[in-house]
N, C-alpha and C positions, 0 to 999 in steps of 0.2 A: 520540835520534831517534824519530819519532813513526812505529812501522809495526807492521803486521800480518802473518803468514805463513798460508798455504796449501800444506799441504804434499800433494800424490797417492804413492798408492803406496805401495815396498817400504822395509823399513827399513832402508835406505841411505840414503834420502833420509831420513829421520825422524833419523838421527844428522846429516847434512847439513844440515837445517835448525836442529841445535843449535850448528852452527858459524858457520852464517850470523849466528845469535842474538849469538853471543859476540862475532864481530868487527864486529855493529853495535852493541854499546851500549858499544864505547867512542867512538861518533862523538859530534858536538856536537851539541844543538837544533836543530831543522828547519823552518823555516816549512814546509814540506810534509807530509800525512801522504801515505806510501807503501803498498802493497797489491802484497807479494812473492807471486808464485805459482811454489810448486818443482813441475815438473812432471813425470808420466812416461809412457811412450812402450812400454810392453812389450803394450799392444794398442790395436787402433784406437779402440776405446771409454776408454781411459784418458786421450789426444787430445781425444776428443768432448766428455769430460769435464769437462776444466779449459777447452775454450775456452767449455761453457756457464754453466761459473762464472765467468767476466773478464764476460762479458756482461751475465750478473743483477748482478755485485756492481757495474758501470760505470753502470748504472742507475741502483743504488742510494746509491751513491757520486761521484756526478760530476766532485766536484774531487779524489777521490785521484788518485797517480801509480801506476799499473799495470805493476809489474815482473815478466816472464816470467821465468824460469831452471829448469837442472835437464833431465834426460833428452829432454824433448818440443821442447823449443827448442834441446836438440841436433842435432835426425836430423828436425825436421816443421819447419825454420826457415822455408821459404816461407807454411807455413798461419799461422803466429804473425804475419809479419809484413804479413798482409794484412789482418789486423784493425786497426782504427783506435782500439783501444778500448784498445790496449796503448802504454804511453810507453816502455819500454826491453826490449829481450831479450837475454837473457845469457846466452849457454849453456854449457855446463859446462866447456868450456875455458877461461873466462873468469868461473866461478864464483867465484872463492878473490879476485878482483877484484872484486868488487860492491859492498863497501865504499867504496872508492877511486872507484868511479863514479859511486853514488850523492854523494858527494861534491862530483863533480866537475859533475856535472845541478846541485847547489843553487849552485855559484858561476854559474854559466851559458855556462861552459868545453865543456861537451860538444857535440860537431860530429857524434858518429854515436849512430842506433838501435838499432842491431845488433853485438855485440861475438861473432865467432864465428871460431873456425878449424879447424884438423884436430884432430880430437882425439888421434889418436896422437904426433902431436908433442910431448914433454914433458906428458904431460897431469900437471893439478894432484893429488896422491892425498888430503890434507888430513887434520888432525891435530888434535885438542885440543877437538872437540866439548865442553859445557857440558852441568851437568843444568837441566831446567827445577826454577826453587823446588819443592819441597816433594815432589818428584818419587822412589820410591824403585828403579825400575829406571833403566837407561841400557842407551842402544843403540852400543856400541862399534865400530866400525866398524875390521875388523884389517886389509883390503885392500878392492880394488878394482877392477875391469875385468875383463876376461875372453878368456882367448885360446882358447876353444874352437872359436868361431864355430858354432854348433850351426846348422841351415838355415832354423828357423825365426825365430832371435832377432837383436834387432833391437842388444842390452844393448853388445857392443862396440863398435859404431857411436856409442853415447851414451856412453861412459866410458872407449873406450881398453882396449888391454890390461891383464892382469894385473899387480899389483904390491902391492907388503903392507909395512907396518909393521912396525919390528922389536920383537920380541918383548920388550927392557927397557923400550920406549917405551910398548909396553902392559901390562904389568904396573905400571910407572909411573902410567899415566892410572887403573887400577882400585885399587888404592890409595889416590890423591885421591881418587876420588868414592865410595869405601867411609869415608877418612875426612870427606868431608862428608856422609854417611847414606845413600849407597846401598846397598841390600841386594842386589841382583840385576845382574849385570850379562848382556846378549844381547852376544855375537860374533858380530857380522855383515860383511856382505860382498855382492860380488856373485857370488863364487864362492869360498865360503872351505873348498874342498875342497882347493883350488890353491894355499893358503898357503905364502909361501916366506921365509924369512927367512937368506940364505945358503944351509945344506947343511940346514935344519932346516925342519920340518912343522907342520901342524896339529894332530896327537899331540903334538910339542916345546912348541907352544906352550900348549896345553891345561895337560899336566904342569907346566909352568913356575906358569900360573897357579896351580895347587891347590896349588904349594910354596912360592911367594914371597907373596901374598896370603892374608888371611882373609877377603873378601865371601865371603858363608855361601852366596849363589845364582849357578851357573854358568850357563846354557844359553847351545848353540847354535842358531845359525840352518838354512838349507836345505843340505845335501846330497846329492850325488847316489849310488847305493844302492853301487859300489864303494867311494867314500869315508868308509864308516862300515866302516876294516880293525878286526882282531880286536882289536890294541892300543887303540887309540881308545875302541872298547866296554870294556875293560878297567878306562877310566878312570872307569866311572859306578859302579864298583865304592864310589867316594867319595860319601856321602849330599849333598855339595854340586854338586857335578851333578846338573843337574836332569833327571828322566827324561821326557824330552819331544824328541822327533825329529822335524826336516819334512824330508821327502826329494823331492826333484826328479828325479820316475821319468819323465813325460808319457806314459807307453804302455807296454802289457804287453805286445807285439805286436813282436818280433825285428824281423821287417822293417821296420816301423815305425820302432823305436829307429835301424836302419841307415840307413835315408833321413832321419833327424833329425841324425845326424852323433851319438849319445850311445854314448860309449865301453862299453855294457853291454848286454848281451841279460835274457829272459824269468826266464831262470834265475839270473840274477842279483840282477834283483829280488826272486825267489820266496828266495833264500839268505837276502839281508838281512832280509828282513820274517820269515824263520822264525828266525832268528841274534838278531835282537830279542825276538822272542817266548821263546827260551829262557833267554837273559841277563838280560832286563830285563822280565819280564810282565805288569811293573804300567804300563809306561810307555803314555804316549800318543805312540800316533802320525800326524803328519798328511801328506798329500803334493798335488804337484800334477799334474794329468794333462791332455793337451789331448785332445780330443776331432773329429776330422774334418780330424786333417792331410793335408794333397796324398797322394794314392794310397793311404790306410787304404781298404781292403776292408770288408763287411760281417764277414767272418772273419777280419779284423786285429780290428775291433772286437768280435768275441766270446771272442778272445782275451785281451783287455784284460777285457774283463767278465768271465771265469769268472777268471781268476787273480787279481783283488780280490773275487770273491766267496766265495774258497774260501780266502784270505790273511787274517794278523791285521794289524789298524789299527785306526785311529778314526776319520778323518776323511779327506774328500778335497775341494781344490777344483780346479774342473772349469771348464776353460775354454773354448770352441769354439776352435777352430783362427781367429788373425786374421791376414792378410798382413801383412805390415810392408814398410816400404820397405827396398831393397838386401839382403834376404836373399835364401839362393836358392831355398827354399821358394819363392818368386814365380815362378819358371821352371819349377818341375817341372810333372808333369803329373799328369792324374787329381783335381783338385781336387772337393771334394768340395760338394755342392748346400747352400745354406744350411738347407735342412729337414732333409739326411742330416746336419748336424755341431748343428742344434738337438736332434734327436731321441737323437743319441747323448747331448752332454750331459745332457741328463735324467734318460736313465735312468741314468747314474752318479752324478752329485746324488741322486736318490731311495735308490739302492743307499748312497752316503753320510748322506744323514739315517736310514736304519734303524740302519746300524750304528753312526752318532752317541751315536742317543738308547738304544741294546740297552747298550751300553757306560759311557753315562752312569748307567742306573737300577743298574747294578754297582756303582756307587760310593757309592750312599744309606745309609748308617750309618758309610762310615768316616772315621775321623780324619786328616785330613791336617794339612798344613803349608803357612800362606798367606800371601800378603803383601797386605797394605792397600796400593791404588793410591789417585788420587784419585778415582775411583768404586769402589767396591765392591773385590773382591780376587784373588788369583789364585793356585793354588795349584802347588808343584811339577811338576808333573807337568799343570799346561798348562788346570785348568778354572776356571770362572769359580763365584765363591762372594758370594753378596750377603747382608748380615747386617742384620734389624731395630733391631737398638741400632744406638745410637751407633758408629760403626768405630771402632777402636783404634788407638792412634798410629804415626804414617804411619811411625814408626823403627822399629818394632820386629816381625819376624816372628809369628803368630800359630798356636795346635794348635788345629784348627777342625773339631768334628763334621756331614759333611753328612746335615742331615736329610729334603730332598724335592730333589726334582729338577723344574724349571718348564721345560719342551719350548719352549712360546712364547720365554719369555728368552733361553733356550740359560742358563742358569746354577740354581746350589744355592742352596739356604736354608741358612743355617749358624748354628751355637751356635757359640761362642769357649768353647775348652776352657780352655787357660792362654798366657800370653805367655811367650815362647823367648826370653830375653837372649842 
């Protein structure tokens, strides 16, 4: 089948879209080519996004067939389907069908353009993701959905509640694709704090991994700061754990966190980011924060600002506070003026690119451990390393000295010390 993907977004969707891969190239030949777009929904700008990319690439492309799916065609399905520019939408309840439908568009059997329903009902959770050729990470995807309902977020409404894969089925999957050359595998999710697999955890299944496989690279995906408990951390004690953490704090501001519905206060945050720093020093860590939710104060937000100014990390990204439909963030009050949630952003981006690049010149002479992607490389511990020679082969791990550090890139200049069988 002759198509192309677009994938927005988290890497749920990026494992997502290697399953949509899988289950179309076992279709037949197509007099059609197709123009899939996975979409996502966790701000209005993410929305704005993918409808200004159907638009250019419909321009550009006139006789493709323009298939929506994915997050944003689940919970924005009126704005999808008022574009004319789009031939099928399919949204994530009817994702794990797209196959089957696109199918059914090339005999000329299809009678509707919209394939949508509740997403809680039975929703699909999907299994057996593929690597792309040549590829030596994978994004493993251990669950899926979310029963927090936190007040800002939109992620239940597009994926259904919580629910997880069991723990042989993925140990399973990371074994294949260790034995077809992947080095790295990401555990993600959309909340894989809340991993359950029976009576067992995300601790259970972590351990499980580091005793039934050998891929030499573990890392986790986002976190929220109670779910990185003291066991868990225990487990980075294993040099195949990768020491790289993103935590999904959104606000150092108690009140705040209460009105967002996050199970954790100030001091919570302040434990975990010192609890890392003790354990694990060398690690990077990144997190996300929003900036100018419903009823943040000037002194909610200078709370959020002195306790990442005076906390250990590396990186933050910052997002304005965006309404989303059917949350109940949209009801509260006290919202805050597009200049107050621009200007706070800011100064948390700048306050993160200092401690970016203070962080990054730390690391100019030492030797890590990287791995060769298809651009450039990436190293335990979460930085990007680009080497003048030739890269070295995409199988195999490399011990890479960094020698400068380029602020513009955001990434190292590296010597390749020796290759790690």
């Amino acid at each position: 089948m002759d198509y192309t993907i677009k994938t927005f977004g988290c890497k749920v969707n990026t494992y997502d879209t290697s399953l949509l891969q899988k289950n179309l190239s076992h279709k037949e030949d197509s007099s059609f080519k197709y123009h899939i777009i996975n979409t996502c929904a966790v701000t209005e700008n993410a929305i704005l996004d993918s409808l200004r990319w159907i638009r250019s690439y419909r321009r550009k492309n006139p006789k493709d067939v323009i298939v929506v799916t994915g997050c944003g065609s689940q919970v924005e399905l009126d704005r999808y389907s008022q574009s004319s520019d789009i031939h099928l939408i399919i949204g994530n309840s009817h994702k794990h069908q797209l196959a089957d439908i696109l199918k059914k568009y090339e005999e000329g059997s299809l009678k509707e353009r919209v394939f949508h329903s509740n997403i809680f009902k039975n929703p699909p959770l999907g299994a057996g993701g593929q690597v792309e050729k040549n590829h030596t990470r994978f994004f493993l995807k251990i669950q899926d959905g979310c029963s927090q309902f936190c007040t800002f977020c939109i992620i239940p409404f597009a994926r259904g509640k919580s629910r997880s894969l069991s723990i042989s089925h993925l140990v399973d999957q990371i074994n294949e694709k260790h034995a077809e050359g992947v080095h790295e595998v990401v555990l993600t999710g959309v909340h894989i704090g809340d991993y359950q697999d029976k009576d067992k955890n995300l601790y259970n299944l972590v351990s499980e991994v580091l005793k039934k496989t050998r891929i030499p690279r573990i890392r986790l995906s986002s976190l929220e700061p109670v779910e990185l408990s003291d066991s868990l951390l225990s487990l980075y004690q294993d040099e195949r754990m990768c020491r790289h953490f993103h935590l999904s704090i959104q606000s150092g501001s108690t009140r705040v966190l209460k009105n967002m519905k996050r199970n954790y206060t100030r001091a919570d945050v302040q434990k975990c980011l010192d609890k890392i720093y003790n354990k694990t020093p060398s690690a990077f860590v990144g997190m996300d924060l929003i900036a100018g939710f419903p009823g943040e104060t000037q002194t909610d937000f200078e709370d959020t600002y002195e306790l990442f100014k005076n906390s250990y990390w590396t990186q933050m990204h910052v997002f304005p506070y965006s309404a989303r439909p059917k949350t109940y963030a949209l009801r509260m009050e006290g919202h805050c003026s597009q200049r107050d949630k621009t200007k706070r952003a800011l100064l948390l981006r700048n306050l993160s690119h200092q401690r970016f690049h203070e962080q990054a010149e730390l690391q100019v002479g030492k030797v890590k451990k990287v791995l060769p992607l298809q651009k450039g490389a990436v190293s335990r511990d979460y930085w990007n390393v680009h080497f003048e020679d030739d890269l070295p082969a995409l199988n195999q791990e490399v011990s890479a000295r960094l020698i400068s550090w380029s602020a513009d890139k955001n990434q190292f200049q590296g010597v390749i010390s020796e290759s790690l069988v």
